[in-house]
Every structure is written in structure tokens, then in C-alpha cells.
N, C-alpha and C positions, 0 to 999 in steps of 0.2 A: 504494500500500500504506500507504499515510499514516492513522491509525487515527482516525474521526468524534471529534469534540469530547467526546460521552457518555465516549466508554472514558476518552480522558485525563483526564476529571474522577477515575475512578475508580480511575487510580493512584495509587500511596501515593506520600507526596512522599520516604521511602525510596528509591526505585525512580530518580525521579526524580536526586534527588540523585547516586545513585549514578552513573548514567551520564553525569552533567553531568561527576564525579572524573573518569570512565574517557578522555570525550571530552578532558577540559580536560590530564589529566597524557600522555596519549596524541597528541594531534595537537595544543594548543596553542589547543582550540575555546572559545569561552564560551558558555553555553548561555543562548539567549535568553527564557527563562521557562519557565513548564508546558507550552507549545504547542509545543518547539524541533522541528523537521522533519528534525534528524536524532536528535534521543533517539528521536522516534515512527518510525524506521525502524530503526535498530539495536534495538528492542523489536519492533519487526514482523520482524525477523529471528530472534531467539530465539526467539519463539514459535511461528513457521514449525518452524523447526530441533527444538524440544521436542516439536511435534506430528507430525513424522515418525519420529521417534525411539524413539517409544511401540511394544515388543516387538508383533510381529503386527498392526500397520499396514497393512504391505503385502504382500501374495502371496506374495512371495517368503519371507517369515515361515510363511507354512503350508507353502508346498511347494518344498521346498529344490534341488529337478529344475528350475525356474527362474530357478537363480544364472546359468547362463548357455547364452546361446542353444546353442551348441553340444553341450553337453552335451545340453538337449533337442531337437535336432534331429536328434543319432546314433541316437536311438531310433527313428527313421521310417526307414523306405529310402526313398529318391528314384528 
């Protein structure tokens, strides 16, 4: 999940920075430049996470009879 050389060009050094703070007052990490392999995974994680998170993503957003199997499954006789 380690994101191509292209995209990390095109992070702001914002972005960058910011997660260097998080890792470095957080676990005691130094971040090894623009290319660190875990900045580009904790940012492949957020934006995994922001893009599930998007209202009616998933099915279960349109039809609320799939929150859980049981519940849709009392509906059938066996």
C-alpha cells in the first residue's frame, strides 16, 4: 500500500511535516525525508478510512435491511 513516487511528489510538505510531528511526539520516530514508509502508510490509511466513510459508499447506506444478516434473513422462511 506504499503510494508510487508520482503521488509523494505531490504532497504538500504541510502534510508531510505534519505526520513527521505526529510520528516523532507519538512513538519517538524520525522521519527519514519525503519518501518515509511509514508517513506513506499512515496517509494510505487515512485515505483508505476517508474513502469508506463517504455517506452511501456502501449498500448498506441505501438499504438499511442489510445492517444485519439476521435481521435479513427472518424475512425468508427456511
Amino acid at each position: 500500500m506504499v503510494q508510487s513516487s508520482a503521488s509523494v511528489r505531490d504532497r504538500s510538505p504541510f502534510a508531510s511535516a505534519t505526520g513527521g510531528v505526529i510520528l516523532k511526539i507519538t512513538y519517538g520516530y524520525d522521519v527519514q525525508g519525503s519518501n518515509d514508509p511509514l508517513v506513506n502508510i499512515a496517509e494510505a490509511a487515512v485515505r483508505g478510512f476517508s474513502e469508506a466513510s463517504v455517506p452511501g459508499a456502501w449498500l448498506v447506506d441505501i438499504f438499511p435491511a442489510c445492517e444485519s444478516e439476521r435481521q435479513l434473513m427472518s424475512n425468508f422462511p427456511l
